[in-house]
ZAPA-143042 format. One record per residue: x negated, y, z negated of N, C-alpha, C in turn. Coordinates in steps of 0.2 Angstrom, whole numbers, plus 2048, in hexadecimal, padded with zeros to 3 digits. Layout:
% ZAPA-143042
nX,nY,nZ,caX,caY,caZ,cX,cY,cZ
X,Y,Z,X,Y,Z,X,Y,Z
...
//
This chain:
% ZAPA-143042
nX,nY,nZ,caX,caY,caZ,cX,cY,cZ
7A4,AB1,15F,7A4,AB3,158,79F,AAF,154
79F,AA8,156,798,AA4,150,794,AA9,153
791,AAC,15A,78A,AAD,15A,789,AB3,157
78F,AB8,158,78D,ABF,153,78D,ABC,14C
78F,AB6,14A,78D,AB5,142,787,AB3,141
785,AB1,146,77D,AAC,146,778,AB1,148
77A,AB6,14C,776,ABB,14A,776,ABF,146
779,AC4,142,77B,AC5,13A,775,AC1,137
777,ABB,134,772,AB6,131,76D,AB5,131
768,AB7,139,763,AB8,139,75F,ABE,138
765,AC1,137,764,ACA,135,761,ACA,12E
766,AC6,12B,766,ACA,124,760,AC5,120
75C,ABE,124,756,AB9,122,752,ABE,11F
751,AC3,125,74A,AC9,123,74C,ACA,11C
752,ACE,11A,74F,AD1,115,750,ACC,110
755,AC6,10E,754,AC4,109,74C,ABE,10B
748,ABE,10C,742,ABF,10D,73D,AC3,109
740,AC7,10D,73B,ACD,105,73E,AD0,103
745,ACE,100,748,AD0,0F8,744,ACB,0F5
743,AC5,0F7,73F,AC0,0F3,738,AC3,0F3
735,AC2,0F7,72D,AC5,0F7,72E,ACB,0F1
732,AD0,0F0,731,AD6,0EE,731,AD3,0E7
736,ACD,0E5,739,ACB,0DF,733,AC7,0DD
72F,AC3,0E0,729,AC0,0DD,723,AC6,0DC
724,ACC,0DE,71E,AD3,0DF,71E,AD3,0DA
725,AD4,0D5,728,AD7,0D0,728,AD4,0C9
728,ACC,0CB,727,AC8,0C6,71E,AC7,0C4
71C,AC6,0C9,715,AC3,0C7,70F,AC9,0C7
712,AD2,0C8,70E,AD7,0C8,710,AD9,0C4
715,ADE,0C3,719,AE0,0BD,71B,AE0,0B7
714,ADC,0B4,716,ADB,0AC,714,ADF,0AB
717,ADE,0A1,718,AE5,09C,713,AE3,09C
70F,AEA,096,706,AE9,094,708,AE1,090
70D,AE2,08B,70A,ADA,086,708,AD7,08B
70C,AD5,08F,70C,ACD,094,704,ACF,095
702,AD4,09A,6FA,AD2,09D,6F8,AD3,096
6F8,AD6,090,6F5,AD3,08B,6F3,ACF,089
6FA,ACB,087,6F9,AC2,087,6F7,ABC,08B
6F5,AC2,093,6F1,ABC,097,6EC,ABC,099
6E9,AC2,097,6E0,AC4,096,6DF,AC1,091
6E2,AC2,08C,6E0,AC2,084,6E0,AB9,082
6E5,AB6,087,6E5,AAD,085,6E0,AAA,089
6DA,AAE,08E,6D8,AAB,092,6CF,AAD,08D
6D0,AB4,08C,6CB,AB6,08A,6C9,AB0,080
6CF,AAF,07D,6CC,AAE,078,6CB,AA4,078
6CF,AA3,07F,6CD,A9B,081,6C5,A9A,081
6C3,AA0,086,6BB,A9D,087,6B8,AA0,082
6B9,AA3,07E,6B4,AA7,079,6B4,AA1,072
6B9,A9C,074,6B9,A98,06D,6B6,A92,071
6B5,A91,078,6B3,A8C,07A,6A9,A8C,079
6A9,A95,07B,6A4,A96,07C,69F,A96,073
6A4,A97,071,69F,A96,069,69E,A8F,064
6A2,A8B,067,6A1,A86,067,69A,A80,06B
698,A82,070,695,A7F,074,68F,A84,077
68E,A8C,071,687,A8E,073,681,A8C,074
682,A87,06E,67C,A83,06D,677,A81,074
67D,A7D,078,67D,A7B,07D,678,A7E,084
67B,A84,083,67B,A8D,087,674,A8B,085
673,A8E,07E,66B,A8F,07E,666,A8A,082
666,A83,081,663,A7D,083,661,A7D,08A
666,A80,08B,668,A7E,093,664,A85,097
663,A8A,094,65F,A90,094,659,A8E,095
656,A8D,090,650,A89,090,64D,A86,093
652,A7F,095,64E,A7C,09B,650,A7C,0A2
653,A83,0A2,651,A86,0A8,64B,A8A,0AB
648,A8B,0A4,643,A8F,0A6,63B,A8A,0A2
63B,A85,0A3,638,A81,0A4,633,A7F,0AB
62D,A80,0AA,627,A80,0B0,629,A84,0B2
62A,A8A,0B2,62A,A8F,0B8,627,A8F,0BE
626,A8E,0C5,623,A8E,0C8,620,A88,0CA
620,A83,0C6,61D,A7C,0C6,621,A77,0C7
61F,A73,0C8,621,A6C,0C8,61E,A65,0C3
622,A62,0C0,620,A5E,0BC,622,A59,0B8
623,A57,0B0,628,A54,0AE,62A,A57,0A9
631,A57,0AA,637,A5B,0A6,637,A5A,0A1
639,A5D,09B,63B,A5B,094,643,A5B,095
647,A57,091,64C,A54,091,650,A5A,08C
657,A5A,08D,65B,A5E,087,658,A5C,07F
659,A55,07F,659,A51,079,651,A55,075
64C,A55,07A,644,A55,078,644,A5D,076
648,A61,07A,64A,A66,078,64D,A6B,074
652,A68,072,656,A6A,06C,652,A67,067
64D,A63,064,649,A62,05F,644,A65,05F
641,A68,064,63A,A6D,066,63E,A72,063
644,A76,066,647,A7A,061,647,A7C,05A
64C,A76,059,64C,A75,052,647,A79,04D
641,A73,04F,63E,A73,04B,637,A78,04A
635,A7C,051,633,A83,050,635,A8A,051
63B,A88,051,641,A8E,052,646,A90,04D
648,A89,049,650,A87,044,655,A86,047
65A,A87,043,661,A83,046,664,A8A,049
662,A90,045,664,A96,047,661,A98,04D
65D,A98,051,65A,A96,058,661,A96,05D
665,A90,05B,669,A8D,060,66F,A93,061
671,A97,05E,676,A9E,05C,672,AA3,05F
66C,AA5,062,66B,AA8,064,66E,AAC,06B
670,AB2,06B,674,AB5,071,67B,AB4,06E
67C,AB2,069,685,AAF,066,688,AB5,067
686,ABA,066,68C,AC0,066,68B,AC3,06E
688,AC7,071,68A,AC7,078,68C,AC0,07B
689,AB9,07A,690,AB5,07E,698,AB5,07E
698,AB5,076,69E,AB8,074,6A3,ABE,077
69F,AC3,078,6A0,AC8,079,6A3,AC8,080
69E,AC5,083,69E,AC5,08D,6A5,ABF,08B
6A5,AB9,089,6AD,AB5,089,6B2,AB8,088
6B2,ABD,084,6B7,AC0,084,6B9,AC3,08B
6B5,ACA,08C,6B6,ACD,091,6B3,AC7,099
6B1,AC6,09A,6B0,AC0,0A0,6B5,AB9,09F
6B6,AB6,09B,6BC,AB2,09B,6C0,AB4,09C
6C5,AB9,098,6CA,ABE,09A,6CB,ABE,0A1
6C7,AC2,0A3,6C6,AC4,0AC,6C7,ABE,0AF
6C1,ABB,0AF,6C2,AB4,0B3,6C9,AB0,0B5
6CA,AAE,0B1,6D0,AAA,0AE,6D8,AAD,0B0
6D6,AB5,0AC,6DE,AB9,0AC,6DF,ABA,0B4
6DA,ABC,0B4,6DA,ABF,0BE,6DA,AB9,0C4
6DB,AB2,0C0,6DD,AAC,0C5,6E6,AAF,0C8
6E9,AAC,0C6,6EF,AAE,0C3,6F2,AB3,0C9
6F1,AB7,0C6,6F2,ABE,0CD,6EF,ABD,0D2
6EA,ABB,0D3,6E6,ABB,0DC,6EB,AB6,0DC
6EB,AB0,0D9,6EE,AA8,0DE,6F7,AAD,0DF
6FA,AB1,0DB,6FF,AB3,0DE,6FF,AB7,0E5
6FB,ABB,0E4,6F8,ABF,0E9,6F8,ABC,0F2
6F6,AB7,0EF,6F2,AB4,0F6,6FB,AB0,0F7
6FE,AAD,0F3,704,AA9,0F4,70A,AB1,0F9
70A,AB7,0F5,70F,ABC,0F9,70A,ABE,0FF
703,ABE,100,700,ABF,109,6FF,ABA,10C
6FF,AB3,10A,6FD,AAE,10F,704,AA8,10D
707,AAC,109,70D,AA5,108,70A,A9E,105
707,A9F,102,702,A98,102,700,A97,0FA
700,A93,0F6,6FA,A91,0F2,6F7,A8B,0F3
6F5,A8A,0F9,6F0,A83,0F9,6E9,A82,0F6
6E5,A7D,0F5,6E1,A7F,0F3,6DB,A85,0F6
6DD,A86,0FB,6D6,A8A,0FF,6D8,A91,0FB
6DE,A93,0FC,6E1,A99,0F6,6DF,A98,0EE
6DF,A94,0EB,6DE,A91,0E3,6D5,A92,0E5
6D1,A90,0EA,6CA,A92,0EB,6C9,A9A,0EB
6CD,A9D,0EF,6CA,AA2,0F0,6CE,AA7,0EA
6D1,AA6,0E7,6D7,AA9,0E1,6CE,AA8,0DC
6CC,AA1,0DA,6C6,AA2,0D5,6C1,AA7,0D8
6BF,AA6,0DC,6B8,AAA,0DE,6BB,AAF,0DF
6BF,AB1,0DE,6BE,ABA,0DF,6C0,ABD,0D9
6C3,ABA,0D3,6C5,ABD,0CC,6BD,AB8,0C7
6BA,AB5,0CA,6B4,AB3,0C9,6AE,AB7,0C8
6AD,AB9,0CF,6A7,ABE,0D1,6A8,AC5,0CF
6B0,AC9,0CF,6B2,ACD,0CB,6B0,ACF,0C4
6B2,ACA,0C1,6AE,ACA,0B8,6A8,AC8,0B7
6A4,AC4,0BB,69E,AC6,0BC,69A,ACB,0BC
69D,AD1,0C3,69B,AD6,0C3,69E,ADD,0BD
6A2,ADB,0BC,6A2,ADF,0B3,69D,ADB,0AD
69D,AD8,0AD,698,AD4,0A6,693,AD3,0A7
690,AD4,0AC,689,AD0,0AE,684,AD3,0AA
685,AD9,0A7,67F,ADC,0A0,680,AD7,09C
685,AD5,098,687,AD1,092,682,ACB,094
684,AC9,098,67F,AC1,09C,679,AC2,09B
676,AC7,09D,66F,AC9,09D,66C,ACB,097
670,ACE,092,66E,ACF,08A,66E,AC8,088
674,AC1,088,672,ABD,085,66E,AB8,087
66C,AB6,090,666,AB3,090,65F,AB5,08D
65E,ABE,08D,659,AC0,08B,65A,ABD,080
65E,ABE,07E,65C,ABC,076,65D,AB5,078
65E,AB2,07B,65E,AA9,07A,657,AA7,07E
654,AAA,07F,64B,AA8,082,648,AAD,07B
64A,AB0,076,644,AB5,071,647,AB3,06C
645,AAF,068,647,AAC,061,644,AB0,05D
640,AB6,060,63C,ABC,05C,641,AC1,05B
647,AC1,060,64A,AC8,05F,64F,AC8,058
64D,ACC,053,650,ACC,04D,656,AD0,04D
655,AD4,050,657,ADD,051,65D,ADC,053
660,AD7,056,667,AD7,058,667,AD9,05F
66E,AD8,063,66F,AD9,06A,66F,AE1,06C
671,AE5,068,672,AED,069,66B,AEF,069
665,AEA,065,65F,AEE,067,659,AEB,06D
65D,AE4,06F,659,AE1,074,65F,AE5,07A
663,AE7,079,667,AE9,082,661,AF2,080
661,AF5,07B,65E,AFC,07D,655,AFD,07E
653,AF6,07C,64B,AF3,080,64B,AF2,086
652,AEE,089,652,AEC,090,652,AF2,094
655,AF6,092,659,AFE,098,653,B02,094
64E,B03,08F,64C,B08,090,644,B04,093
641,AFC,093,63B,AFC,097,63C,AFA,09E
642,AF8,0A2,645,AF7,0A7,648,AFA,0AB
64C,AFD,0A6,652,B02,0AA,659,AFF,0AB
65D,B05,0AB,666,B01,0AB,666,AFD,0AF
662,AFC,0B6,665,AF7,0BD,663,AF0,0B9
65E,AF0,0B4,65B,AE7,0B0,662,AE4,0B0
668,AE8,0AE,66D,AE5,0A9,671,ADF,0B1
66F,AE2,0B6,674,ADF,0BC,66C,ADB,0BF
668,AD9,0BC,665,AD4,0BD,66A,ACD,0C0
667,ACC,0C5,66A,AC3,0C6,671,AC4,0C7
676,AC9,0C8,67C,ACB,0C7,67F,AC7,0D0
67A,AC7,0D7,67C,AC2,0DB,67D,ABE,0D9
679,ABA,0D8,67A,AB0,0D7,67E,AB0,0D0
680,AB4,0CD,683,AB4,0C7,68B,AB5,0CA
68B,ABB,0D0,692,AB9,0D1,694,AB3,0D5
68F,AB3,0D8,68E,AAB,0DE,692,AA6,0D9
68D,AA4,0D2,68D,AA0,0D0,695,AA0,0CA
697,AA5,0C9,69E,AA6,0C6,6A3,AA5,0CB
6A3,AAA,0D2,6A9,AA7,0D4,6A8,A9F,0D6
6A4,A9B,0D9,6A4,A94,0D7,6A7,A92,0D3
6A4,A94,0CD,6A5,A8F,0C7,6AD,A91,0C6
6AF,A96,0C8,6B9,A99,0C6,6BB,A94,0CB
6BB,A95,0D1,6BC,A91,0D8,6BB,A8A,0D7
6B8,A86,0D2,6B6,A81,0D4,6B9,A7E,0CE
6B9,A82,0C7,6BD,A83,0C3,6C5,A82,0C3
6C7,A87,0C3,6CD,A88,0C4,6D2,A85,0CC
6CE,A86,0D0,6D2,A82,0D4,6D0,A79,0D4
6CD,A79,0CF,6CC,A70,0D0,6D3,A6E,0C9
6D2,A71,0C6,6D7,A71,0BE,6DE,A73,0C1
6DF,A77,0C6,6E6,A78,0C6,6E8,A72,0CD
6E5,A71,0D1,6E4,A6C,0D6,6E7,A65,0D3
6E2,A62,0CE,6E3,A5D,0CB,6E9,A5B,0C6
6E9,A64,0C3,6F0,A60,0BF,6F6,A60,0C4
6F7,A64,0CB,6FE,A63,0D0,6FB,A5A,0D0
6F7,A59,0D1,6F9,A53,0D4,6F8,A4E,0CF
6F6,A4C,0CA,6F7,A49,0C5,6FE,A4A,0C3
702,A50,0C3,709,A4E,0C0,70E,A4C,0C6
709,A4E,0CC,70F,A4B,0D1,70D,A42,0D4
707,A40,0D2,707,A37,0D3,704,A34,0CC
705,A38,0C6,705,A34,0C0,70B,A35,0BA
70C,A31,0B7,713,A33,0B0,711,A3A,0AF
70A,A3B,0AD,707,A42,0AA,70C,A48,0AB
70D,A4B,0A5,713,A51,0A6,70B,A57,0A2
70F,A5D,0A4,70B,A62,0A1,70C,A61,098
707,A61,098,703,A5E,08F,6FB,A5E,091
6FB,A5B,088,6F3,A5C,088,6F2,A55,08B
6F0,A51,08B,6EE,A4A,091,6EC,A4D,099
6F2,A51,09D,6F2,A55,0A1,6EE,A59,0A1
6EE,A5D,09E,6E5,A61,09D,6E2,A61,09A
6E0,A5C,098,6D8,A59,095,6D7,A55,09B
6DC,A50,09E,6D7,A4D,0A5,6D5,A54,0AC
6DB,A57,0AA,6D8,A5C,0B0,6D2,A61,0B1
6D1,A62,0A9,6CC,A67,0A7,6C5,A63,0A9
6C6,A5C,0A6,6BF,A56,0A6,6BC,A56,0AD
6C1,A57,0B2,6C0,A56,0B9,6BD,A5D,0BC
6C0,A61,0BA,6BE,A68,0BC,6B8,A68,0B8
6B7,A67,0B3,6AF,A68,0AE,6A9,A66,0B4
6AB,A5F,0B6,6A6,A5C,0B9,6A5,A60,0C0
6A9,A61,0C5,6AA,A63,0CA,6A4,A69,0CA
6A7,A6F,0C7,6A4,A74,0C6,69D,A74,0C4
69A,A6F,0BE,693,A6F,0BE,690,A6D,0C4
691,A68,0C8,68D,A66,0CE,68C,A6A,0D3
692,A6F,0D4,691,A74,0D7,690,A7A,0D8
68E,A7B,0D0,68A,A84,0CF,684,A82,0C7
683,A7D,0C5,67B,A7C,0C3,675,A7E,0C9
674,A7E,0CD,66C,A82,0D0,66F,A8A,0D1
674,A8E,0D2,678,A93,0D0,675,A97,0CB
677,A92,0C4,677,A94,0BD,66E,A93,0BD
66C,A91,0C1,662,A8F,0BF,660,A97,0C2
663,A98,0C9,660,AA0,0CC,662,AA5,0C7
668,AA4,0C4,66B,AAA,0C1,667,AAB,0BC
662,AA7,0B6,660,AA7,0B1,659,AA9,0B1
656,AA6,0BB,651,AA8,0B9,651,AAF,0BC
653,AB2,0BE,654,AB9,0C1,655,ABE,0BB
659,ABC,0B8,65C,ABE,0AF,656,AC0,0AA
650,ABC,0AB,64D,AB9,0A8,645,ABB,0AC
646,ABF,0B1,63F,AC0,0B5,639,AC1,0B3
639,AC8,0AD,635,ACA,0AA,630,AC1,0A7
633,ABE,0A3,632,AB9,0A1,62F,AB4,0A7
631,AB4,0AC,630,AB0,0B3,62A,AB3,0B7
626,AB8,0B5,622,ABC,0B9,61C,ABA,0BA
61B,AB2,0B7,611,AB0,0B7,615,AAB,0BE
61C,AAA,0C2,61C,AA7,0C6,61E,AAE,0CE
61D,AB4,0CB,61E,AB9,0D2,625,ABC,0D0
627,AC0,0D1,62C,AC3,0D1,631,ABE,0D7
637,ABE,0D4,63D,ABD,0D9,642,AC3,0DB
641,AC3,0E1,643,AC9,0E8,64E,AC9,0E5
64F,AC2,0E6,654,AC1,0E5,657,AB9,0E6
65F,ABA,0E5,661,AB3,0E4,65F,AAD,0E8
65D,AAF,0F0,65A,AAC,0F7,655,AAA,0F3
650,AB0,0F2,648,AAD,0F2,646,AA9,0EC
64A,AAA,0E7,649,AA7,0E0,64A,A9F,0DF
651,A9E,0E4,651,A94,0E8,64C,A95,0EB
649,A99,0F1,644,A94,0F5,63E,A92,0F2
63C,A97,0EC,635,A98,0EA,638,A91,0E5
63A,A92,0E0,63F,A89,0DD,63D,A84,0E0
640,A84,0E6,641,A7E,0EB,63B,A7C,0ED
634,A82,0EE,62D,A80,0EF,626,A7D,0EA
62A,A83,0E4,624,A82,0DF,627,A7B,0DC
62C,A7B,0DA,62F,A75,0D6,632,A70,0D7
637,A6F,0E0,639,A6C,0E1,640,A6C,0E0
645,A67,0E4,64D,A68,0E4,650,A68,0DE
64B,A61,0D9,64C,A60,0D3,64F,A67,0CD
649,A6B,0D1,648,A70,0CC,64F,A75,0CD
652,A75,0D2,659,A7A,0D1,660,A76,0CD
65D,A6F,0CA,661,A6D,0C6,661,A6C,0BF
659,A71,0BE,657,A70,0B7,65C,A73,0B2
65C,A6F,0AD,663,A70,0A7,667,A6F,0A9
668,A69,0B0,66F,A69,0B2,672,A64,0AC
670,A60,0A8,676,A5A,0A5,678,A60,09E
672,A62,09E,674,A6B,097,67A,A6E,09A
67A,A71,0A0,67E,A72,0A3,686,A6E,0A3
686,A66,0A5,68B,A65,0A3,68D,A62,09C
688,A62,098,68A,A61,090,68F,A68,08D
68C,A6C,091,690,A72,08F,696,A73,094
696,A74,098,699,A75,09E,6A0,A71,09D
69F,A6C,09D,6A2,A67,09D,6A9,A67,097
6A5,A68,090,6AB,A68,08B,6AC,A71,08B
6AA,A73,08B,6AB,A7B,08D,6B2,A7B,090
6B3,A7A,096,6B8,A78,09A,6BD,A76,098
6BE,A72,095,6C3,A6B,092,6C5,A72,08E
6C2,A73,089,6C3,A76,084,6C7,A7E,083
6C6,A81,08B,6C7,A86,08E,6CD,A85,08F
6D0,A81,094,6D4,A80,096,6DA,A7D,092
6D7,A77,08E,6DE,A75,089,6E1,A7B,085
6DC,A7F,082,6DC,A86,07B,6DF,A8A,081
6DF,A8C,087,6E1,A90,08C,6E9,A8E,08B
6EA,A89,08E,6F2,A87,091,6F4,A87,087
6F3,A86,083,6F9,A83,07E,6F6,A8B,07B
6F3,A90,07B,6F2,A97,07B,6F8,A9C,07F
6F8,A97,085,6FE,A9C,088,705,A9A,086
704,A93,086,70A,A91,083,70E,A93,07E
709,A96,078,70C,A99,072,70D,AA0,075
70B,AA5,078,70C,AAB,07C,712,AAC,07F
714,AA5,084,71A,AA4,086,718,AA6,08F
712,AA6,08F,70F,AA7,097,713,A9E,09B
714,A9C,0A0,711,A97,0A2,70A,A94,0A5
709,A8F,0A7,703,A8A,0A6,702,A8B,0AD
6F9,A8B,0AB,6F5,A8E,0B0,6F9,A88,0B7
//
């Protein structure tokens, strides 16, 4: 008699196994439109206030990207920079590209961000797991996803933050691009731009969700703001070191036309090698401290206005 009961019990594991699996299908796929409203929408209006905040930044860091083209030499400095700006440009110079970045935070931050969330459950109900190699691969692939939606947006706004000429607005530099180019301009650099997004989501979001598990589980630190402000600072830096020469191919590639007294770039490959010869290693980290002056508080600032965002929504914390 135990063993017909202990068989029974073994019978009946299967299914309440996947009445759970079904019940976590159901929770974490299933929502009403509000809900996925309020979670693209707290993700999307995080980075678009981060991102207006520190375009200035964006613009700089543009710049001296495309600094010695082809050559090798000595750099002008952010500092040296933004006063060269200034002062034959104006302060209005620095807001250049404002509305397509905007634009793209919205819908790319949105994406990016909202679509962590589902893959990391995703990969939790096929592999049972959210360790970090899942939290890696959960970024990079809602990463490179919204890169491949927005990647025009990207490319309109590098193109107005190199032409302090373009008066005419975004709507009339996107219909000069597509008509002396053609629609393919718009997915310029769209490789190393996914390359470089899912990285930066990957190396983003899994270092920020990484470090707040373990920060609450070997410090007093509860979820609050302290909690993510150290987690976000940590993930800021994280991610520039590992997708600055990324962000150097994606812009000159963006930006070819502009780059052509050094030879056309074939693609993401040949545009590091040709880098790496005419300019040296140096040169795939041009505008990297731009990079993380922006990058860095971008982050923090994503993140904090993220979590106390969804907070109010009633989502829980990334």
């Amino acid at each position: 008699m135990p063993e017909g009961i202990n068989n029974g019990s073994s019978l009946q594991n299967p299914s309440n196994d996947s009445g759970e699996i079904r019940m976590k299908f159901n929770q974490n796929w299933c929502a009403s439109p509000s809900k996925v409203a309020s979670h693209f929408g707290t993700s999307g209006v995080a980075v678009a206030a981060a991102t207006g905040i520190t375009h200035p930044l964006d613009v700089l860091k543009v710049r001296l990207q495309m600094q010695l083209v082809g050559q090798r030499g000595p750099l002008i400095g952010m500092g040296q920079t933004f006063v060269e700006v200034v002062k034959k440009e104006g302060t209005r110079s620095l807001y250049l590209g404002l509305t397509p970045a905007l634009t793209r935070s919205v819908l790319y931050g949105g994406l990016r961000l909202g679509l962590y969330e589902p893959c990391k459950n995703f990969c939790e109900l096929a592999f049972e797991s959210t360790n970090i190699f899942m939290k890696i691969a959960s970024g990079a692939v809602s990463g490179a996803f919204a890169t491949l939606l927005t990647n025009p947006v990207e490319v309109l706004k590098v193109r107005l933050q190199m032409n302090p000429n373009a008066r005419r607005g975004a709507i009339n530099e996107l219909q000069k691009i597509v008509r002396k180019e053609g629609v393919t301009a718009l997915w310029k650099g769209v490789g190393p731009a996914m390359a470089r997004a899912g990285a930066l989501t990957a190396s983003q979001l899994a270092t920020y969700d990484e470090f707040k598990r373990v920060l609450m589980k070997r410090t007093p630190l509860e979820e609050g703001f302290y909690l993510h402000l150290m987690s976000s600072t940590i993930a800021g830096l994280v991610s520039t070191l590992i997708t600055a020469p990324m962000d150097m191919v994606k812009t000159r590639l963006m930006l070819q036309r502009e780059s052509m007294s050094d030879g056309a770039y074939k693609n993401g490959f040949h545009c590091t090698y040709k880098v790496l010869i005419t300019e040296g290693p140096r040169g795939l980290y041009k505008g990297g401290f731009a990079i993380f002056a922006r990058l860095g508080p971008q982050t923090t600032i994503t993140f904090i206005l993220c979590e106390k965002l969804r907070e109010i929504a009633g989502l829980k914390a990334i």
